[in-house]
C-alpha positions in Angstrom: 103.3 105.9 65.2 100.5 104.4 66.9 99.4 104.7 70.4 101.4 101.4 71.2 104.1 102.3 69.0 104.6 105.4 70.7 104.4 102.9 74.1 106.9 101.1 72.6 109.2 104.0 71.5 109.0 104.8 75.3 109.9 102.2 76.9 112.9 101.7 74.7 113.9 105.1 76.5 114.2 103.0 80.0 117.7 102.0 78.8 118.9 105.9 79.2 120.0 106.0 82.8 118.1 108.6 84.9 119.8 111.6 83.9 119.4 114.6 86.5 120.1 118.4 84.6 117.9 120.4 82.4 119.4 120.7 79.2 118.1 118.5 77.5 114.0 119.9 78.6 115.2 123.6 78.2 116.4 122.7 74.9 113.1 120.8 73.8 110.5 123.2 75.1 112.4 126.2 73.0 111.5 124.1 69.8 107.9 123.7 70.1 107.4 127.7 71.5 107.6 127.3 75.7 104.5 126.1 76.2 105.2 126.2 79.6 105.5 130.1 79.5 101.4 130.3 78.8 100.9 128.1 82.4 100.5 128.6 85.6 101.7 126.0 87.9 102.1 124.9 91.9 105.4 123.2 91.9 105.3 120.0 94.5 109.0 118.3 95.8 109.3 116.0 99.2 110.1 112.1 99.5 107.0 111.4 100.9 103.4 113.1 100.2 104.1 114.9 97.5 101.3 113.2 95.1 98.8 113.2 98.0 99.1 117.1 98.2 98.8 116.9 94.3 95.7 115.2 94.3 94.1 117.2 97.3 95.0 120.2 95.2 93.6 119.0 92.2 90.6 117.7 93.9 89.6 120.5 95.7 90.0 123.3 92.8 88.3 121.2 90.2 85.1 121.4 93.0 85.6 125.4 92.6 85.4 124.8 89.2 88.9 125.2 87.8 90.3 123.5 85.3 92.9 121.9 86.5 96.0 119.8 85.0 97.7 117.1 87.3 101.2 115.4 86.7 102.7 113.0 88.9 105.1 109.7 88.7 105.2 107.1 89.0 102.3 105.3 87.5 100.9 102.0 88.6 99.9 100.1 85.4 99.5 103.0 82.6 101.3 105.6 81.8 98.4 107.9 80.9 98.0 107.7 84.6 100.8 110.7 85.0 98.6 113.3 83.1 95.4 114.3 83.9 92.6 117.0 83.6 90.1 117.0 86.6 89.0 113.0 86.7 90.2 112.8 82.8 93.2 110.9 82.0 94.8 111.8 79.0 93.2 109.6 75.9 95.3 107.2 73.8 94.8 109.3 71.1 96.4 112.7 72.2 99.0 110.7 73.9 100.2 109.5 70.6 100.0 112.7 68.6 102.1 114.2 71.3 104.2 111.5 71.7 104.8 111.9 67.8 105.2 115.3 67.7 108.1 115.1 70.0 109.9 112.4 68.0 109.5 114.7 65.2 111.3 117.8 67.4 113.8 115.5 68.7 115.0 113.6 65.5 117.6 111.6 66.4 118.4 113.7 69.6 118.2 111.3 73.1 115.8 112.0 76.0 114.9 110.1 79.2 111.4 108.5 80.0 110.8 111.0 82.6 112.0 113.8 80.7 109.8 113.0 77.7 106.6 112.7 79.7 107.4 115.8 81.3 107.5 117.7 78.0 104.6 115.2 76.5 102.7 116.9 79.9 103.4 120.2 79.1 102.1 120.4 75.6 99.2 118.5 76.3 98.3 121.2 79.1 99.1 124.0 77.2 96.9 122.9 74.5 93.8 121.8 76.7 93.7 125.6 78.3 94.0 124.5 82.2 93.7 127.2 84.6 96.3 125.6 86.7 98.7 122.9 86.3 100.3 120.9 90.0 103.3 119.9 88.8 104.9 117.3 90.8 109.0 116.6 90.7 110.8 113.3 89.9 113.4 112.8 91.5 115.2 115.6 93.6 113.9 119.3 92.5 117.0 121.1 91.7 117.9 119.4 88.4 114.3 118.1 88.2 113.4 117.7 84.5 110.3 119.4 86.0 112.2 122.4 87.7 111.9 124.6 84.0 108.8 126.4 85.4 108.2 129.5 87.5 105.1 128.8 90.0 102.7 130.7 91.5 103.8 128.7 94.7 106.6 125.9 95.5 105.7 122.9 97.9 108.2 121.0 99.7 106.7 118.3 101.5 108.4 116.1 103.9 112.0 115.5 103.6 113.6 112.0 104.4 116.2 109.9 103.2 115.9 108.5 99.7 117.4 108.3 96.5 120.9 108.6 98.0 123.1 107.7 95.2 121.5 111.1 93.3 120.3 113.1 96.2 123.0 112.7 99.0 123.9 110.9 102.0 122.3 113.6 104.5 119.2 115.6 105.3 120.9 119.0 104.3 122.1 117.7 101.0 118.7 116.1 100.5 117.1 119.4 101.2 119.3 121.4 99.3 118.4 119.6 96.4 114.3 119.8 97.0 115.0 123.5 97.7 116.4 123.8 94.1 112.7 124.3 92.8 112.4 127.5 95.0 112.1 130.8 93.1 112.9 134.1 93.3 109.8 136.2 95.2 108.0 132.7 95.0 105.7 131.4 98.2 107.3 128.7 99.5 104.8 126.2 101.7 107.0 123.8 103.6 106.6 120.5 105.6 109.9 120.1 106.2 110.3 120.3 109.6 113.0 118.3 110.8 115.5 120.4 112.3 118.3 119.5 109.3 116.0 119.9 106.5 113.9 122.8 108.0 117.3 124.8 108.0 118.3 124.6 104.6 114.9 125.3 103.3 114.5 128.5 105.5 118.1 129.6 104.3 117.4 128.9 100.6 114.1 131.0 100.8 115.8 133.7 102.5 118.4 134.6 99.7 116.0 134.3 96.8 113.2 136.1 98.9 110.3 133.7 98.9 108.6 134.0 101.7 108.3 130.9 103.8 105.4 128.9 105.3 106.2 126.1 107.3 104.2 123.2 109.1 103.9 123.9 112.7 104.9 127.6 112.2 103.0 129.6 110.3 100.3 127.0 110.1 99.5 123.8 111.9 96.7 121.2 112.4 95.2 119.9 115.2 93.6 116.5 115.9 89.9 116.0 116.9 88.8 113.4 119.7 87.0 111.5 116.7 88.2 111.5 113.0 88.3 114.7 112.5 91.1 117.5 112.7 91.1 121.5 112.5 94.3 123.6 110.5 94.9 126.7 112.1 97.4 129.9 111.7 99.0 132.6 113.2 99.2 136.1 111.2 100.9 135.2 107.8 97.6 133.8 107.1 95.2 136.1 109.0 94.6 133.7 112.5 92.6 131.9 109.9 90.8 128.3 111.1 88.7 125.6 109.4 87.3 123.1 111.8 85.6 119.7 111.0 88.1 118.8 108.1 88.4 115.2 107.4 91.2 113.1 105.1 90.0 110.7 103.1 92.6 108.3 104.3 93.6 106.4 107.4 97.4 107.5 107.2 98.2 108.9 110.0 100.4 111.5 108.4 97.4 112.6 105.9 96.2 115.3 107.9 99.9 116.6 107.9 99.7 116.4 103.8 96.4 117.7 103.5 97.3 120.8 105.9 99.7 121.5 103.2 97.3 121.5 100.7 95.3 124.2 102.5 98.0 126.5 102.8 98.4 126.5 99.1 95.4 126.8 98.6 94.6 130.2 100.8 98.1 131.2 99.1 95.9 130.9 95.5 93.5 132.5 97.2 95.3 135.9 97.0 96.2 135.2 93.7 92.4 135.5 92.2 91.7 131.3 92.8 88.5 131.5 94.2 88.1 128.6 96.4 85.2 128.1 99.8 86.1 126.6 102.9 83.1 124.2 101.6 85.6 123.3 98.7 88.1 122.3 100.9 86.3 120.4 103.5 84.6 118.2 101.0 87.6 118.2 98.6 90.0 116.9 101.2 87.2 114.3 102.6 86.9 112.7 99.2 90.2 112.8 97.5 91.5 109.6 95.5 94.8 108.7 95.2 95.2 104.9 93.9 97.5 102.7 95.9 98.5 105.2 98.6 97.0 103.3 102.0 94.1 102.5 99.7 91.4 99.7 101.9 89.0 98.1 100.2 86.9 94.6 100.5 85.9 92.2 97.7 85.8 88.3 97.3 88.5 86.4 96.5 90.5 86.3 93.4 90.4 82.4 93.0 93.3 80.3 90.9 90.9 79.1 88.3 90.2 82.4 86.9 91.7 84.7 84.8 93.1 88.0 86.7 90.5 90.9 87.6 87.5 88.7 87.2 86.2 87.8 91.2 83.7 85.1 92.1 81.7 84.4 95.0 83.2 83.3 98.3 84.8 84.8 100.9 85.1 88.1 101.0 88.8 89.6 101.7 90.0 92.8 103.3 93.1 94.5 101.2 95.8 97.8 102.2 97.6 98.8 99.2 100.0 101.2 100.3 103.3 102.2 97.9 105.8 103.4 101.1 108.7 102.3 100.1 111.6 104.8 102.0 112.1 104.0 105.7 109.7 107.3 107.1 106.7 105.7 104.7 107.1 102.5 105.9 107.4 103.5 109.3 103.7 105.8 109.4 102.5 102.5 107.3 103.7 100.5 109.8 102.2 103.3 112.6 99.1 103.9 111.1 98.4 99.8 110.8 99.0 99.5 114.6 96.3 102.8 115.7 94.0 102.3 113.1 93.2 99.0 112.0 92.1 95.6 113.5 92.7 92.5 111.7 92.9 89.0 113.3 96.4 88.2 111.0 98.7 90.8 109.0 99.0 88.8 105.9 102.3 90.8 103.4 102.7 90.7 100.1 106.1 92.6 100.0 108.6 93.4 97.0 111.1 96.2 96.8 113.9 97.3 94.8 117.5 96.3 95.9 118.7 100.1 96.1 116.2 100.5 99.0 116.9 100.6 102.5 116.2 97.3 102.6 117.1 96.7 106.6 115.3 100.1 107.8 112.1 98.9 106.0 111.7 95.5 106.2 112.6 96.0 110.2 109.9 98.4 110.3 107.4 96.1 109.0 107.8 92.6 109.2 107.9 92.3 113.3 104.2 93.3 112.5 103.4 90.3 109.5 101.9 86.9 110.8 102.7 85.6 107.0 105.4 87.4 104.9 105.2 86.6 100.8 108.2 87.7 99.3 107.8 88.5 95.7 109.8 90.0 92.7 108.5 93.6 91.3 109.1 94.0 87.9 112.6 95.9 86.7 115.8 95.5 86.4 116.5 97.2 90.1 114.3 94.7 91.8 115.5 92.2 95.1 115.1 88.8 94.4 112.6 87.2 97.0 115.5 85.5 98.8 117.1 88.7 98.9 114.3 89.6 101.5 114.3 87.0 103.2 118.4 87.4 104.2 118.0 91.0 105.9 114.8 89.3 108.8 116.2 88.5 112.0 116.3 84.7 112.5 113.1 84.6 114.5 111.5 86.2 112.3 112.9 84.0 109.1 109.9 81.1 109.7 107.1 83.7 109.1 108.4 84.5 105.1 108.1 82.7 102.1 109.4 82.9 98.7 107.0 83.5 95.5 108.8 84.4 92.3 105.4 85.4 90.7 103.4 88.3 91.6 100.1 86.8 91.0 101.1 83.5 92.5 102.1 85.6 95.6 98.9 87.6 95.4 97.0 84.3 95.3 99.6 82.5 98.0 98.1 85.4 100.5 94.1 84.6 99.5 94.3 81.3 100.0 95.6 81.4 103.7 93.5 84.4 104.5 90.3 84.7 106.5 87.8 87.7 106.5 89.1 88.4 109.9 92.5 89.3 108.3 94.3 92.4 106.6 95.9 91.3 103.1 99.0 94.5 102.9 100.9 95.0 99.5 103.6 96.9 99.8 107.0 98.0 99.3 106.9 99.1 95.7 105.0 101.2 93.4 105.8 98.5 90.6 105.0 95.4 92.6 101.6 97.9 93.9 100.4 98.5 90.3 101.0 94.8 89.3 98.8 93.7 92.1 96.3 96.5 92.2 95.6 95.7 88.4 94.9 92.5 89.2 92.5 92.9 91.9 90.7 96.1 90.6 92.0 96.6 86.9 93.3 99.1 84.8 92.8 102.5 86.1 92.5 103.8 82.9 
């Protein structure tokens, strides 16, 4: 098959349910050798932050000069987004040899999406020699397609509710199922701290003795009068301190992300990674991760050209930001009131009918001057009108309806003035449908 074939093949595997267990990726990896067994890998759960610490990681050990393979999911536009190798995504070509290869393993046997870009991951890291892979979980962590690896160290980030209908309907059971990627003897780094969460997390490391660092116990960070912020720790990590750290994004919960990042890393430390406090500070300053409170400025996009190609005019100021659970939206809608000025809040907003729809939209739209309600791609996705019921009444007259995400996008231009703040949000799908058009393909 071809590169698009294999594409093709793929998303054809979208009509298999997700699918929680391992089975079906234990059974795989023992046909093609366990090519996990030759990796070593930092193992990343949470609801929210979980790619941002993947992409600190990444970023800051490929400046020590590792080489270092990243998965994470979901994508924005292309699927080769999910596997990469320092700044490399993975080509079309090797995607389709692997993606081949494991049609050939599997014959006629069934796999999910997730599951077969987990194992397409795998191979390919295994095969390019990576020093180090960050492995980031779906959906849960317990019965994770991801969870068939022993790390050198396990990450829970923040726990909050999502995912119910798989997860739970509490914090504990929530936890309990992130805390399924902990190991036996493995260091567990841990920003779990409410109370609920925090609990089951500390009683899961205790009976398969991984020892436990947690946020705000063993480590913590502290917040500078200007932009920058200082992680500090008691003796688990020697009273260590780096001062003058700076995150590379406005979110007022990134210095919470990229504190967890740092205790991996001194955790690596021990285990022969050799990485500088230089590494980190510049790593963590100058991380990307696409569509996670990503700002920029560029002219308009204007309605007689084709998508991604901008002309002069006026110039437009754009958040992209993929929260989507009520705690993201929440620190979106936190971090827009401390630390950004805008004249109008201008939304283009589309999420997926499983969501929390009242939580989030209440969070946000008291803030919007002028609400665009659009449709993301997918089956799971709210119709625009949808939206519109959960607003209070007075808030009713500030929304619209725009079936089409371009025709949305373009709906916010054209009543936008430099002075304001264009926000997508509410979806990963409707953020990479948007982000391609603005700024193209990322790969």
């Amino acid at each position: 098959m071809t590169y698009a074939e294999v594409l093709a093949h793929l998303d054809a595997l979208q009509m298999h349910k997700i699918k929680l267990g391992l089975e079906a990726m234990q059974s795989f990896l023992s046909k093609v050798g366990r090519p996990e067994k030759g990796l070593r890998f930092v193992h990343v759960a949470g609801t929210n932050g979980k790619g941002s610490v993947c992409a600190a990681l990444g970023e800051v050990l490929g400046r020590a000069g590792y080489r270092v393979g990243v998965y994470t999911s979901p994508h924005l536009s292309s699927v080769r987004e999910r596997f990469r190798i320092g700044h490399e995504y993975i080509s079309e070509a090797a995607f389709a040899e692997l993606g081949n290869r494991i049609c050939r393993v599997l014959g006629r046997e069934q796999i999910t999406y997730f599951e077969f870009t987990t194992a397409l991951g795998l191979l390919w890291f295994a095969e390019s020699q990576v020093d180090l892979v960050i492995f980031e979980t779906g959906m849960g962590g317990r019965l994770d397609a991801t969870n068939v690896v022993t790390p050198l160290v396990s990450v829970i980030t923040s726990v909050s509710m999502d995912h119910e209908a798989y997860l739970g309907n509490t914090l504990a059971e929530i936890a309990g199922e992130k805390a399924g990627i902990i190991k036996t003897g493995v260091p567990v780094v841990s920003g779990a701290v409410s109370p609920e969460a925090a609990q089951v997390i500390e009683q899961v490391s205790r009976a398969r003795h991984a020892p436990l660092y947690s946020l705000h116990q063993e480590f913590d960070y502290a917040l500078g009068p200007d932009t920058t912020w200082t992680w500090e720790s008691g003796d688990a990590f020697g009273n260590q301190t780096i001062k003058h750290l700076q995150s590379s994004r406005a979110s007022l919960v990134q210095p919470e992300n990229d504190s967890l990042a740092v205790a991996v890393l001194l955790l690596l430390q021990k285990m022969g990674f050799s990485v500088s406090e230089q590494n980190i500070r510049t790593g963590i300053a100058e991380v990307k991760w696409p569509g996670r409170m990503e700002y920029f400025e560029q002219d308009v996009l204007t309605t007689d050209q084709e998508p991604g190609i901008r002309k002069g005019g006026k110039k437009l100021r754009y958040l992209l930001d993929g929260a989507h659970n009520p705690d993201g939206v929440r620190n979106l809608a936190n971090t827009l009131s401390r630390s950004f000025t805008y004249r109008k809040l201008i939304a283009v907003w589309g999420s997926m009918v499983d969501k929390d729809l009242p939580a989030t939209l209440g969070a946000i739209a008291p803030l919007v001057d002028d609400l665009v309600f659009t449709r993301p791609d997918g089956e799971r996705a709210a119709a625009p009108e949808q939206l519109v019921a959960f607003l209070p009444e007075e808030l009713k007259g500030r929304a619209r309806c725009v079936e089409n995400n371009r025709q949305a996008l373009i709906a916010a231009q054209d009543v936008a003035t430099e002075d304001d703040l264009i926000l997508v949000g509410g979806s990963l799908y409707l953020l990479g449908a948007v982000r391609q058009l603005l700024l193209g393909d990322l790969v």
